[in-house]
MIFI-923124 format. One line per 8 residues: their letters; for each residue y, z, x of C-alpha. Coordinates in steps of 0.1 Angstrom, whole numbers, plus 5000, padded with zeros to 4 digits. Last residue first. Example, Ala and Ser with C-alpha at 12.3 -4.5 7.8 and 13.67 -1.06 7.14 Angstrom:
// residues 2
sa> 4989 5071 5137; 4955 5078 5123
This chain:
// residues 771
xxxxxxxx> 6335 7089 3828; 6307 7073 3846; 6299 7034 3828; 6268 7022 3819; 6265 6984 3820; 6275 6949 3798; 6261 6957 3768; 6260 6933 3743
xxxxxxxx> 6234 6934 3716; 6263 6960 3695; 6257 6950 3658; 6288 6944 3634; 6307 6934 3667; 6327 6957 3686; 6327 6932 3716; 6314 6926 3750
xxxxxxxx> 6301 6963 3754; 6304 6991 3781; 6283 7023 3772; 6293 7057 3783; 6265 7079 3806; 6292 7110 3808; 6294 7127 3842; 6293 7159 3851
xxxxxxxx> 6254 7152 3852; 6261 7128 3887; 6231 7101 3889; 6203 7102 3905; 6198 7075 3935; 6200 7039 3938; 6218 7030 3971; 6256 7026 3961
xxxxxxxx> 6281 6999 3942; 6314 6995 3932; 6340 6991 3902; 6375 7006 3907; 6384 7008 3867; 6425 7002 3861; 6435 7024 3835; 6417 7025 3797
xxxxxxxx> 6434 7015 3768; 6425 7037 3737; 6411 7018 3706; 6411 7030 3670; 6449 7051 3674; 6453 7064 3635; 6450 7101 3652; 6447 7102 3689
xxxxxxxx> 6406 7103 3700; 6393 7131 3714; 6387 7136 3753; 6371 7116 3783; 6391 7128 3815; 6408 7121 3843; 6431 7150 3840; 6470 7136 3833
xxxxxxxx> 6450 7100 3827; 6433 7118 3796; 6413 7088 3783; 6407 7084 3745; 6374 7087 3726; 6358 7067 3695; 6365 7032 3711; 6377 7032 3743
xxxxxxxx> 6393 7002 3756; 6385 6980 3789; 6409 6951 3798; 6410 6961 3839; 6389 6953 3869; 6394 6965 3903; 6363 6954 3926; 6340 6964 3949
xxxxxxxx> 6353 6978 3989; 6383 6982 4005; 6398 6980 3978; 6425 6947 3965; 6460 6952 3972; 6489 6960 3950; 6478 6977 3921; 6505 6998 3902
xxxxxxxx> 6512 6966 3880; 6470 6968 3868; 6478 7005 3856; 6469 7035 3879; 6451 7067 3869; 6416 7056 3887; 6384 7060 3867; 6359 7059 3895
xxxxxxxx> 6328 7032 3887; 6290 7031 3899; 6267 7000 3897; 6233 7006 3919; 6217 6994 3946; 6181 6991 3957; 6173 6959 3939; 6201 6939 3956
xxxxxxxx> 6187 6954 3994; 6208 6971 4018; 6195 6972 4058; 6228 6961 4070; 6255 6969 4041; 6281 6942 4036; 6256 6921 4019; 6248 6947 3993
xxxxxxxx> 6286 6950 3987; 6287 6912 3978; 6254 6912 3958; 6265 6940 3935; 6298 6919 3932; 6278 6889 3921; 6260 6915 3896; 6291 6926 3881
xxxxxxxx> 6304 6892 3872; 6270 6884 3861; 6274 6909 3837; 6310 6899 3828; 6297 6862 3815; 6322 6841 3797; 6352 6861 3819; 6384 6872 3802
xxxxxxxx> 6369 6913 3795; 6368 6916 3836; 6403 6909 3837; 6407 6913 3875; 6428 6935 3899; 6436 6919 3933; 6433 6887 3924; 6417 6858 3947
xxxxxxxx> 6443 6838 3957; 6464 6809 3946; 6445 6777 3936; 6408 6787 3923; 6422 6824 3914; 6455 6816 3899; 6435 6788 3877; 6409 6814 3869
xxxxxxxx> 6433 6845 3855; 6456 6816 3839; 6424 6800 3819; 6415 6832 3806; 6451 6842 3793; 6455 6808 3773; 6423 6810 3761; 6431 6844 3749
xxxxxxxx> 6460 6836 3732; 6444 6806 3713; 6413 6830 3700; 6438 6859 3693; 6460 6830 3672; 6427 6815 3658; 6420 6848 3644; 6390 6878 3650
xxxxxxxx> 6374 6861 3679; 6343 6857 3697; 6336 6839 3729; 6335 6803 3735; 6309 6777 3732; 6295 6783 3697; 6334 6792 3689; 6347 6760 3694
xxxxxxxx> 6323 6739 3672; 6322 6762 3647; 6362 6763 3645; 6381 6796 3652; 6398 6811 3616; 6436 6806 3609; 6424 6799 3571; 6445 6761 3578
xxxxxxxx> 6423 6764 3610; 6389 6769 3597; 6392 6741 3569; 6405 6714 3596; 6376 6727 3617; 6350 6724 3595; 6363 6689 3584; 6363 6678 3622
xxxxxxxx> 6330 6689 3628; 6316 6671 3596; 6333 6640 3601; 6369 6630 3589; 6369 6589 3594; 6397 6579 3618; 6430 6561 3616; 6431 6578 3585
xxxxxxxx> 6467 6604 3591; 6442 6634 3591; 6415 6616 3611; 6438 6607 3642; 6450 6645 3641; 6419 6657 3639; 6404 6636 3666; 6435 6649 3691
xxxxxxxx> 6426 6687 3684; 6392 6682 3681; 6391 6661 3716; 6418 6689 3731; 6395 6717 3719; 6364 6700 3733; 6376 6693 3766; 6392 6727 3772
xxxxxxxx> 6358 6743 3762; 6340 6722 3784; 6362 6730 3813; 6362 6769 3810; 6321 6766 3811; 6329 6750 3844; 6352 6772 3857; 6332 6799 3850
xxxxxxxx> 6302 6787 3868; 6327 6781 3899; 6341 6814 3898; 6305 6830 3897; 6299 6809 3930; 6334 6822 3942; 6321 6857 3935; 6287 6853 3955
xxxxxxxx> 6300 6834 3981; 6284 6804 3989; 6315 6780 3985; 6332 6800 4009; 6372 6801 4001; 6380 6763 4012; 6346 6746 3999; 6360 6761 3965
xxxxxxxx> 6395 6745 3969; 6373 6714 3976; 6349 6715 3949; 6376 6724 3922; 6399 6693 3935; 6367 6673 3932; 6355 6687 3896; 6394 6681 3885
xxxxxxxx> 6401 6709 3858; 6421 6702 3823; 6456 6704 3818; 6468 6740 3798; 6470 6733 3762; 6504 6743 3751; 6517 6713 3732; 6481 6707 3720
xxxxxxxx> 6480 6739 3700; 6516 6732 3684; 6507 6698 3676; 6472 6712 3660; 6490 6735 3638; 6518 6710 3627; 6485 6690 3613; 6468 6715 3603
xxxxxxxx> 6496 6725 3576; 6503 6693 3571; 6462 6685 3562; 6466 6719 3539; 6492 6705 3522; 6530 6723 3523; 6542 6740 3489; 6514 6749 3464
xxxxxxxx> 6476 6752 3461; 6471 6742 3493; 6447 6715 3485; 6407 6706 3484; 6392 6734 3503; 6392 6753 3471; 6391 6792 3480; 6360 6811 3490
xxxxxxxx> 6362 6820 3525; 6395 6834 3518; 6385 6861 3489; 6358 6870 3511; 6377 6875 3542; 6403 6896 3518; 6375 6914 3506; 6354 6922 3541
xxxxxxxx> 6391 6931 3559; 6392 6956 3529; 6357 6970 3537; 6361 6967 3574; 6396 6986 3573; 6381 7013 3552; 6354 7017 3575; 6375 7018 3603
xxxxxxxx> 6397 7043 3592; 6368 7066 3580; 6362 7065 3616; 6394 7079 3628; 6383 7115 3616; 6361 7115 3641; 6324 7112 3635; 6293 7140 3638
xxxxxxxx> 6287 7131 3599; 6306 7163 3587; 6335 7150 3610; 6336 7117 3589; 6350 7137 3561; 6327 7132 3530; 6340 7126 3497; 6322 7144 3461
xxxxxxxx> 6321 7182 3477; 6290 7199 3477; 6286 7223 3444; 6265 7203 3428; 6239 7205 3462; 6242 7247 3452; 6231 7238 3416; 6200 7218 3431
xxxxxxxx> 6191 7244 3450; 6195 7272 3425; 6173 7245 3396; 6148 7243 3426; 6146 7284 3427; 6141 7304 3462; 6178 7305 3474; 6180 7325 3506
xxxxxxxx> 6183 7298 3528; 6211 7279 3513; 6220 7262 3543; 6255 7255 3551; 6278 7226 3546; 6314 7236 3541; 6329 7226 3576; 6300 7211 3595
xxxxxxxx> 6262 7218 3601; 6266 7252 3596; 6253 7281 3604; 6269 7317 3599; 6239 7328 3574; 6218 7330 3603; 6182 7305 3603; 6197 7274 3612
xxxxxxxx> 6209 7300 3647; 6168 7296 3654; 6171 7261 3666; 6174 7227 3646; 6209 7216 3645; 6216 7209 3680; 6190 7199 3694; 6174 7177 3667
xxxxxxxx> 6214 7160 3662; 6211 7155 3701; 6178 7137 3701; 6196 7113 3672; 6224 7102 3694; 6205 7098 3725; 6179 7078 3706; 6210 7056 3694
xxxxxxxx> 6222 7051 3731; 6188 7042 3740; 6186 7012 3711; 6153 7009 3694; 6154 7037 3672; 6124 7029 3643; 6102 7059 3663; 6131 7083 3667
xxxxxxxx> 6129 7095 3633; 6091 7110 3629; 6087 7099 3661; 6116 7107 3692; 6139 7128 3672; 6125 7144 3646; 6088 7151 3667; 6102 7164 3698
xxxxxxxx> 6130 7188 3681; 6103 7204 3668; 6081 7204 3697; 6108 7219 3715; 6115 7241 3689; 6082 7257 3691; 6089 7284 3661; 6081 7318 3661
xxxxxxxx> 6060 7334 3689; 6047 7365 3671; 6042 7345 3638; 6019 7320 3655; 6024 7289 3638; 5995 7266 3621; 6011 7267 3585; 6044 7263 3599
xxxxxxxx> 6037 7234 3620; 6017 7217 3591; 6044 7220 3571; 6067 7205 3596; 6050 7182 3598; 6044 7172 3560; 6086 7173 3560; 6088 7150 3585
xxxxxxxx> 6066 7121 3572; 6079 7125 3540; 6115 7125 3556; 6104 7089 3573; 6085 7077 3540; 6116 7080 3521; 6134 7056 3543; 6156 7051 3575
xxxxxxxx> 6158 7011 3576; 6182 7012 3610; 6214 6996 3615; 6215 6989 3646; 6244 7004 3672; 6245 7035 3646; 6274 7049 3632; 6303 7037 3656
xxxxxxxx> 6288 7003 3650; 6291 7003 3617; 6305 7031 3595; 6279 7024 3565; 6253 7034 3584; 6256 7066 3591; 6251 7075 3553; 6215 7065 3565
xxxxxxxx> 6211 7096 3593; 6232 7115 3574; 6207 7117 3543; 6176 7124 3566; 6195 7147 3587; 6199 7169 3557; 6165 7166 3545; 6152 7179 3578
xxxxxxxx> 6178 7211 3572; 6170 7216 3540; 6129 7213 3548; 6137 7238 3578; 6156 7265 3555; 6128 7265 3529; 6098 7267 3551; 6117 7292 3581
xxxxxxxx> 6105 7324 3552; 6072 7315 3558; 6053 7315 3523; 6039 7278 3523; 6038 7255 3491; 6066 7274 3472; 6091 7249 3479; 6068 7220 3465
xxxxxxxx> 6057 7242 3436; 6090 7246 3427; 6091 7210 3427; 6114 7183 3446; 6121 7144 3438; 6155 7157 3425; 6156 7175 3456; 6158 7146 3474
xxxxxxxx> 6179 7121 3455; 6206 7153 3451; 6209 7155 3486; 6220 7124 3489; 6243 7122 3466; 6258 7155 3477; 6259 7136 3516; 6274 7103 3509
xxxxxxxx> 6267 7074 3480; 6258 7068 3446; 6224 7051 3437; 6229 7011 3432; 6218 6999 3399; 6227 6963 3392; 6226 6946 3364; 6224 6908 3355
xxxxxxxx> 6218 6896 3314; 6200 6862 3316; 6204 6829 3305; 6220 6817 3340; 6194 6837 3365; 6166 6821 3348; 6177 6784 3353; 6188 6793 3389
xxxxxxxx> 6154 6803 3400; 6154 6824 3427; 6157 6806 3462; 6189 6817 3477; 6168 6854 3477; 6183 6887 3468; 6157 6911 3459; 6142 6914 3422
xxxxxxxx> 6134 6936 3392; 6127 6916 3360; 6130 6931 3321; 6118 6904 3296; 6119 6919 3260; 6095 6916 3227; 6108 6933 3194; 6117 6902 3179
xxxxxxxx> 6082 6882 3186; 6083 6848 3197; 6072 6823 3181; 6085 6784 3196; 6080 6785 3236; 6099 6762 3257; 6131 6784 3267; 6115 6816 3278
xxxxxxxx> 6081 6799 3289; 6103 6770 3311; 6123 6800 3323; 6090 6819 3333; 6074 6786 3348; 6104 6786 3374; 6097 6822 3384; 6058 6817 3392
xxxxxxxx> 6067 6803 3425; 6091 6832 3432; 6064 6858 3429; 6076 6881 3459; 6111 6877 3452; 6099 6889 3414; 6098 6925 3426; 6088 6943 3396
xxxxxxxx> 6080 6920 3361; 6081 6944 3335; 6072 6935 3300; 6084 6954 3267; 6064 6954 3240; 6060 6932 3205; 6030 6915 3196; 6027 6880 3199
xxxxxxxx> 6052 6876 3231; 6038 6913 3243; 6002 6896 3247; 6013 6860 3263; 6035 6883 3287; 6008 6902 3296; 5987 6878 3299; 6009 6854 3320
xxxxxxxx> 6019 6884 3338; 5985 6891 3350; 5973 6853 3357; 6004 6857 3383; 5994 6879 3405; 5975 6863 3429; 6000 6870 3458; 6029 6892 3449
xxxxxxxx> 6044 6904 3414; 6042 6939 3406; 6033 6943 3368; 6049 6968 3346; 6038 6979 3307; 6066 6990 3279; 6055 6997 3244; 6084 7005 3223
xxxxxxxx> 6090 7036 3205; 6127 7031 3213; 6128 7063 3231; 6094 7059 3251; 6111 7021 3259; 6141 7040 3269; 6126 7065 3296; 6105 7032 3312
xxxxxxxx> 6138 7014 3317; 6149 7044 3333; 6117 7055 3353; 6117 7019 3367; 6151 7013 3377; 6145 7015 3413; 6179 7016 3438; 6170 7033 3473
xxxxxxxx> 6184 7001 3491; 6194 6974 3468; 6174 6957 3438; 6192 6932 3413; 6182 6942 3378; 6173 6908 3356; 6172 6915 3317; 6156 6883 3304
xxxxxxxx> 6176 6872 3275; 6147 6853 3249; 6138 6878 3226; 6174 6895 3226; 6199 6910 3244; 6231 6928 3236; 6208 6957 3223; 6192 6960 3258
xxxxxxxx> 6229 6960 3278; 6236 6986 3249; 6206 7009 3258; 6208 7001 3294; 6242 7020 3296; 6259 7006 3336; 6293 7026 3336; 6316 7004 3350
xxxxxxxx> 6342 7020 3373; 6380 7026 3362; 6399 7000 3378; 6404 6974 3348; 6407 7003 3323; 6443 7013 3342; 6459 6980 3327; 6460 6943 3345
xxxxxxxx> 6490 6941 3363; 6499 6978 3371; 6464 6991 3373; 6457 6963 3394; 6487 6967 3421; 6479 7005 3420; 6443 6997 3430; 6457 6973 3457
xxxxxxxx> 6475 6998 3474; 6440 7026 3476; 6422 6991 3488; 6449 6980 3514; 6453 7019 3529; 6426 7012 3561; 6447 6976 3571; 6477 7002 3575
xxxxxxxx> 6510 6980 3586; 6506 6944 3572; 6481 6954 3544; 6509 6978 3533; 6536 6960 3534; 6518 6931 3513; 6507 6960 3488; 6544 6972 3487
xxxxxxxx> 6556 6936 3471; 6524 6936 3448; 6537 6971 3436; 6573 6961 3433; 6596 6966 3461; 6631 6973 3465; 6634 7011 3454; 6609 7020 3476
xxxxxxxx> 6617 6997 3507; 6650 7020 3509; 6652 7011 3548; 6619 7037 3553; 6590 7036 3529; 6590 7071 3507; 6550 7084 3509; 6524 7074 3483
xxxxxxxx> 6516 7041 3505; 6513 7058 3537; 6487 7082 3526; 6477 7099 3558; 6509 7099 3570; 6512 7084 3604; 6533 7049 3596; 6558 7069 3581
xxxxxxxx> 6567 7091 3609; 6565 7059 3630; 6591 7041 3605; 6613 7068 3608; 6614 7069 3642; 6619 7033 3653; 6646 7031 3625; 6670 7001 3642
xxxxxxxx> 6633 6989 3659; 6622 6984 3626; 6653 6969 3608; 6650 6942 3633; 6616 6928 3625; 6621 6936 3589; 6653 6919 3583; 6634 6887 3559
xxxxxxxx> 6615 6914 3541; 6626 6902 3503; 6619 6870 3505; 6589 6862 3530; 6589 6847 3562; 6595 6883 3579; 6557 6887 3566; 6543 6865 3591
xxxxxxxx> 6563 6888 3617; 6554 6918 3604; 6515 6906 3604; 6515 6897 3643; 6535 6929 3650; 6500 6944 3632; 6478 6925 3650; 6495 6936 3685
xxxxxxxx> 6496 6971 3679; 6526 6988 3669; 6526 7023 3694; 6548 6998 3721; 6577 6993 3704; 6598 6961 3703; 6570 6939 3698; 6585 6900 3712
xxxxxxxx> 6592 6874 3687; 6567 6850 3682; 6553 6826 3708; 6532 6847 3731; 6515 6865 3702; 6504 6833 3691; 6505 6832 3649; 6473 6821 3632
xxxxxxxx> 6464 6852 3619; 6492 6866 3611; 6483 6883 3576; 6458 6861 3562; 6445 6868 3527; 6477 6887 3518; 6496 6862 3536; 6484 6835 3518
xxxxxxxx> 6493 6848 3488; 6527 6858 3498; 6534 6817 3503; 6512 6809 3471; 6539 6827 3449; 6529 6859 3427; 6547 6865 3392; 6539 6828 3387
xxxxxxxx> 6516 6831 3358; 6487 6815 3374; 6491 6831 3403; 6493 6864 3389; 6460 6861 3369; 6448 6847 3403; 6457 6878 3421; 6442 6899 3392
xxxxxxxx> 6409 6883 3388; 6405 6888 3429; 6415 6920 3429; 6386 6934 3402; 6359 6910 3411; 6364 6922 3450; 6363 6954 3436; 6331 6952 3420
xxxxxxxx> 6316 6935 3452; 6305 6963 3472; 6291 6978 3445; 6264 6950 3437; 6279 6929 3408; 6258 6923 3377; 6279 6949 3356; 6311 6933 3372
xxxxxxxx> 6305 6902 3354; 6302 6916 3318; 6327 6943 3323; 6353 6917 3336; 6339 6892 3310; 6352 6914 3285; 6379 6926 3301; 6394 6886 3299
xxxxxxxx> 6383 6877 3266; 6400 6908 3248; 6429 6904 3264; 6428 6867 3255; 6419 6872 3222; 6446 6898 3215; 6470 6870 3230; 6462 6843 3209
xxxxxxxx> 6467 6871 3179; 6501 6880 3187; 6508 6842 3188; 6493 6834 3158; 6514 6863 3140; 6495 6871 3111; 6471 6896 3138; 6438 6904 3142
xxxxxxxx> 6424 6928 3172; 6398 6912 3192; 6361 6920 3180; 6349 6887 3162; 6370 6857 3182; 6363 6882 3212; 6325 6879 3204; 6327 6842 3203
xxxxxxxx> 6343 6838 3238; 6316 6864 3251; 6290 6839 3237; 6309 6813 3247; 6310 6824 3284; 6272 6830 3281; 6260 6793 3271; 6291 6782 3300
xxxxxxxx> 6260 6798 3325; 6271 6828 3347; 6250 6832 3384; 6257 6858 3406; 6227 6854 3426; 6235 6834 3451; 6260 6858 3462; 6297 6852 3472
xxx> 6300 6820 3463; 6280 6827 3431; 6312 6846 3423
């Protein structure tokens, strides 16, 4: 696990203790091998619990699976080929060289995955059995719970649940986690994914004098109060320092004092004081009296720098708060007086500090849904709701009570400062002005308001402990709709977790073998032969120059052609020299260097190479990343050598804002009188698909590629409207791109954002679209 986080350090000194303790606890038996396997059992859940305590949250599962699959391994119940597929899917499968998708709602990943999983016993008819029982397999395929629903073809009855976990990650990415629970539960036992409750009283007795107790920090997690709470219990003395600059000499006393005496020593945010962390192992280790009742507790950040020597003899724990809306809530009015709510008598007080602290818990629940939450993931803290909540105080105290409210100003402060001020992104300040318009008005006042479904404000409650038993009564899951989201989103959170585990899971295998059946250097090998075989031939620089001389060398398209032919030509030498070198290095005629070991290792885990993807584009699998390639090179070699296309892939070019711009220039220079910085980008949404077009317009550009993400297109209307269940990304028609003189923009219309890629972040945006 210190793979996956630095932190997650376990020293063979704690494995035997745990080892010892299962010699002690395990249940005894005459029979030596009865006995063998109580110890084992025992072993294994023990360091489950152990391990998993120190995990942050989104980790424990990752533990959990990953224990399980090599448990399985190891035993043979699971073979390496379905392993890999779990891990992989069909990631390095071309879509152009597998059998064709017989049904258009499959997307093109998940015919990708059938088709990888066709190679395994058991689903060998799959890619013909689904076409046979189209309909039943789409009735299936749109449950909500696919996995507790019969499987078409008698799938039930043939598969076990590892079997229906590899069917599942295949077809519904978003149902891999509530599978692989089942797959656990039936492998390991039930306790194995039942949560681990953290109990500092018995993580404290399992120490001792010389275990420093080390809580890793996350957002909103302090365990202060709680560590402070026990020491009162235990009648121990308990004193906390804040590491930083100069404060060192403190702890050293303090620690020097407690050592002698007895107490409990708090060192808070130890990141800060990482110097001084390598002289507190050498203390802990080094010095000869200590005294029994003295313990180390340490609060820290993640940091690849933290002492490894004190990370391995200590006890790890995390304490993450619980997340969505009723946990959020709860935070806030636990940190909330009566005297607090009684601090000004208008009656809009109680409702207006629900409502603020509302928005401040969906505001960071956003979060967690990506890009489709927020563009960047903003540090909303508790100073931000402080900050809002002694404003609006102070507008309530100063308010006339004839003229109510000044929502404007309201509205003003939440989302452009109090809020507004960490929003960098436009598109996020749009988002957060229109939760302060539309939730704070005089309607939060009316018993009918709600923010969603089941969330009103409890404005006539006047007691904390009411409050707080009203926030109790919120329900435990959150639909995405009560965070302004579709439904859909909760789909692409759960896809990004699981995707996140099974990345994980690959990322940190042994690069040194397969693990079973073909090498990993045959493997590669076949890979590369099979990528070489269809590389396209490289560009000529003079036959480039003199087709471009041909079709007006100084146009502004044919000059952006040219720049993209020669970013096209570097990548196509360096894939066919990695390619070829790899080859050469995996039979030794060749010495494997550090770019060609990278990219042995990223291929066999059908991942893009560093050295490729630095000067490419991004890419989910190698097989996308070939595809595309592929594609891109076709749209520019028809364009250099046959004609210009009627229709282009604008999402196949290196650089689409330049694309954009040398058509700005283009129309500018049609225009007498027309200057670059005087026009504009504008767009019409036509109904055709790129086989409808059949000559370019009079005027711009046709450009197709574009999805929606969070909305779908209405071609019947020409419309923006709500997203199709289970469909993430709507295809949008053929785009006629254009430009006008700069003026103000149509208000029908929809000011949508156009990005690169859905990336974790979204830096990319290419323009503003009019839908």
């Amino acid at each position: 696990m210190s793979l996956v986080n630095c932190m997650y350090q376990i020293s063979l000194r704690q494995f035997l203790q745990l080892f010892d303790r299962s010699l002690q606890r395990s249940e005894k038996s005459l029979f030596t091998s009865k006995r063998l396997l109580n110890i084992i059992d025992y072993l294994t859940f023990e360091i489950f619990r152990y391990t998993c305590r120190g995990l942050y949250e989104e980790h424990k599962f990752l533990l959990t699976l990953f224990l399980t699959l090599k448990k399985d391994l190891q035993m043979g119940h699971v073979r390496h080929q379905e392993f890999q597929v779990l891990i992989k899917g069909g990631a390095a499968l071309d879509l152009n060289a597998v059998q064709p998708k017989p049904c258009k709602w499959i997307t093109d990943m998940t015919w990708l995955n059938i088709v990888e999983l066709s190679r395994i016993q058991g689903f060998g008819d799959i890619t013909n059995q689904i076409p046979r029982s189209e309909k039943a397999w789409k009735q299936w395929f749109d449950k909500e719970a696919p996995e507790e629903e019969q499987i078409p073809d008698n799938y039930n009855a043939l598969l076990d649940p590892f079997h229906k976990l590899l069917l599942i990650r295949c077809w519904c990415p978003d149902r891999i986690l509530a599978q692989a629970r089942k797959y656990v539960a039936d492998s390991m036992g039930a306790r194995y994914i039942e949560p681990v409750i953290l109990d500092l009283k018995a993580m404290y007795e399992e120490g001792d004098k010389r275990t420093p107790l080390i809580c890793l920090l996350s957002m909103g997690s302090d365990p202060t109060s709680a560590i402070e709470d026990l020491a009162k219990k235990s009648g121990t003395e308990c004193r906390c320092i804040s590491m930083g600059q100069g404060q060192e000499i403190h702890a050293r006393n303090l620690l020097s004092l407690f050592m002698g005496s007895g107490g409990w020593a708090l060192l808070q945010n130890c990141h800060l004081g990482l110097a001084f962390m390598d002289e507190l192992f050498d203390l802990m280790s080094m010095v000869e009296q200590v005294h029994d009742n003295f313990r180390l507790w340490i609060t820290t950040e993640v940091h690849p720098k933290f002492s490894i020597g004190l990370l391995q003899i200590s006890i790890k724990f995390t304490n993450e708060p619980p997340m969505g809306i009723k946990a959020g809530l709860k935070r806030t009015y636990n940190n909330i007086t009566q005297d607090f709510l009684e601090i000004n008598t208008q009656p809009q007080w109680r409702p207006m500090l629900y409502g603020v602290s509302f928005l401040h818990t969906v505001v960071q629940e956003r979060r967690k849904f990506g890009p489709l939450g927020w563009n960047i993931p903003y540090e909303f803290n508790l100073a931000d709701w402080s900050a809002s909540v002694q404003f609006v105080q102070n507008h309530l105290d100063d308010m006339d009570p004839k003229k109510g409210v000044s929502w404007i100003t309201v509205r003003y402060m939440l989302g452009e400062i109090q809020y507004g001020g960490r929003v960098t992104d436009d598109f996020d300040k749009r988002l957060l002005v229109t939760f302060a318009k539309v939730w704070f008005s005089e309607s939060m006042f009316q018993d009918s308001f709600q923010f969603y479904v089941g969330y009103q404000i409890p404005g006539k409650l006047k007691k904390i402990e009411e409050l707080r038993s009203f926030i109790n009564m919120l329900p435990n899951i959150d639909s995405p709709e009560a965070f302004g989201l579709h439904p859909n989103a909760d789909i692409t959170y759960q896809s990004n977790v699981a995707r996140n585990i099974l990345d994980t899971i690959l990322n940190i295998q042994p690069k040194d073998s397969s693990g079973g059946g073909e090498t990993r250097e045959s493997v590669v090998y076949r890979m590369s032969e099979d990528m070489l075989s269809k590389l396209p031939p490289n560009y000529v620089v003079f036959e480039v120059r003199e087709r471009l001389k041909k079709m007006g060398i100084l146009q502004p398209l044919n000059i952006f052609l040219k720049q993209e032919i020669d970013r096209m030509r570097r990548v196509l030498t360096v894939v066919k020299k990695t390619l070829s070198d790899l080859r050469l290095a995996i039979e030794g005629t060749i010495i494997m260097n550090e770019n060609l070991r990278d990219a042995l290792d990223n291929i066999y885990d059908a991942k893009v190479p560093n050295i490729w993807r630095k000067i490419s584009w991004p890419s989910s699998t190698i097989g996308f990343w070939f595809t595309e390639l592929l594609e891109r090179n076709d749209q520019f070699s028809k364009w250099l050598f046959d004609a210009r296309p009627n229709v282009f892939w604008m999402t196949g070019f290196f650089n689409a804002q330049g694309f954009l711009t040398a058509m700005r220039q283009e129309v500018t220079r049609a225009h007498k009188g027309w200057s670059l910085d005087g026009v504009m980008l504008t767009n019409d949404v036509t109904k055709w698909l790129k086989e409808d077009i059949s000559s370019p317009p009079q005027e711009g550009v046709y450009i197709h590629g574009l999805y929606l993400d969070g909305a779908s297109w209405d071609r019947r209307t020409s419309k923006l409207s709500e997203p199709h269940p289970k469909v993430l990304f709507s295809p949008m028609p053929v785009v006629h791109m254009f430009a006008i003189q700069t003026g103000p923009r149509d208000p029908r219309f929809y000011q949508c954002p156009v990005y690169k890629k859905t990336k974790s972040n979204r830096p990319n945006l290419c323009y503003n679209s009019d839908a």
